[in-house]
C-alpha positions in Angstrom: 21.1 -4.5 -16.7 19.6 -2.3 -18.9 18.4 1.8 -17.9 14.9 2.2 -17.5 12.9 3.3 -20.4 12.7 7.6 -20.2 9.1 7.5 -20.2 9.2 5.0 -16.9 11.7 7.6 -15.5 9.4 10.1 -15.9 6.2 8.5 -15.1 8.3 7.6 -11.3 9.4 11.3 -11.0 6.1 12.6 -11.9 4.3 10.3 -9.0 7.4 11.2 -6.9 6.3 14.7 -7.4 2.6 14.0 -6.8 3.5 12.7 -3.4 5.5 15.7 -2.7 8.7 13.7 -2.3 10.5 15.9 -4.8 9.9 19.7 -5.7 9.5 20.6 -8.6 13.1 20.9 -9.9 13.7 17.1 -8.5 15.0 17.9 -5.5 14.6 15.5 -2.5 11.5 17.7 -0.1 12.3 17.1 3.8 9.1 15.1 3.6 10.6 13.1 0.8 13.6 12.5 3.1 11.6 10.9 5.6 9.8 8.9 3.1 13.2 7.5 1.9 13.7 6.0 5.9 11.0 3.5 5.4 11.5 0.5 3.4 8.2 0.9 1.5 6.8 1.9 -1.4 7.0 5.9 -1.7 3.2 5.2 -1.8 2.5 2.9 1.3 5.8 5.6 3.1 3.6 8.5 2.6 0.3 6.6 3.9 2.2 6.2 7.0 3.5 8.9 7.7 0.1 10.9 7.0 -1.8 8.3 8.9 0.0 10.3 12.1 -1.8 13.6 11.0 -5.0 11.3 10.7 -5.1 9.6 13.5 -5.3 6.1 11.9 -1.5 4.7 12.5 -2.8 1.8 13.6 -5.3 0.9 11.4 -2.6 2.0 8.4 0.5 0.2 9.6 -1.8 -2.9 9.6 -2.9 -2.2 5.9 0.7 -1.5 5.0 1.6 -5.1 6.6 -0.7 -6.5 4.8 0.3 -4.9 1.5 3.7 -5.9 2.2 3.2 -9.7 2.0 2.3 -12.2 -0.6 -1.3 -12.0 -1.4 -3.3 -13.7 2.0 -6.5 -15.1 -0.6 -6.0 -18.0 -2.8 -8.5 -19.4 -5.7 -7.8 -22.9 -6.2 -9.5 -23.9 -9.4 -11.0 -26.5 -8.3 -12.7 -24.4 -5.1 -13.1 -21.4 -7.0 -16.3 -20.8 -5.7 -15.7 -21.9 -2.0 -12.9 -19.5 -2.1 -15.0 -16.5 -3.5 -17.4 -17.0 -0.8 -14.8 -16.8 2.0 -13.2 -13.5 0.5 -17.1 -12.2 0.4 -17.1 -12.6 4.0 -14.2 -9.8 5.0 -15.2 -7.4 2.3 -15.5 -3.9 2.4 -17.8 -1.7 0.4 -15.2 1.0 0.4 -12.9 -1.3 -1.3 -9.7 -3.6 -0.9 -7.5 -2.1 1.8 -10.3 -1.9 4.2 -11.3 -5.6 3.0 -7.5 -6.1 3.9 -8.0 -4.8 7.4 -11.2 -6.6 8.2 -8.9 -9.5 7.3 -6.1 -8.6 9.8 -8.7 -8.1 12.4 -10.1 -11.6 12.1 -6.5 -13.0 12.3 -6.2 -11.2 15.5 -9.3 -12.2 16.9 -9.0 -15.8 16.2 
């Protein structure tokens, strides 16, 4: 296996950094230690965890499910349209995770 390419090393630090997971001499932050206890993207980790501050856990963990899984739409070629229609139904104007939790919520209801 070959080492990752430096600028890929540095672009993962750098969002490492952004996220606060790592000071800025690299070092693992306490919050970056708690981030490294889920088995999540540092990304979706930090979501969660904030989500507590935020009072959304619920509404978070269920975006982070559904982030977590293969893709729930398909586009069949030959229903392409069909297909686009359906997705219309669960969107959100404020864009694709919240699409994603209108989704979960009509699994649950159903």
């Amino acid at each position: 296996m070959d080492p990752p390419a430096p600028e890929t090393l540095m672009r993962a630090l750098e969002m490492l950094n952004y996220l606060a997971a790592i000071d800025d001499n690299g070092e693992l932050t306490q919050l970056g230690s708690l981030m490294a206890e889920f088995p999540l993207d540092p990304q979706l980790a930090k979501m969660v965890i904030a989500s507590t501050e935020l009072n959304c856990s619920n509404e978070i963990l269920s975006i982070t499910a559904m982030l977590s899984v293969p893709q729930c739409f398909v586009r069949p070629a030959e229903t392409k349209k069909a297909a686009d229609e359906a997705k219309a139904r669960f969107a959100h104007i404020d864009g694709d995770h919240l699409t994603l939790l209108n989704v979960y919520h009509a699994f649950k209801q159903s």
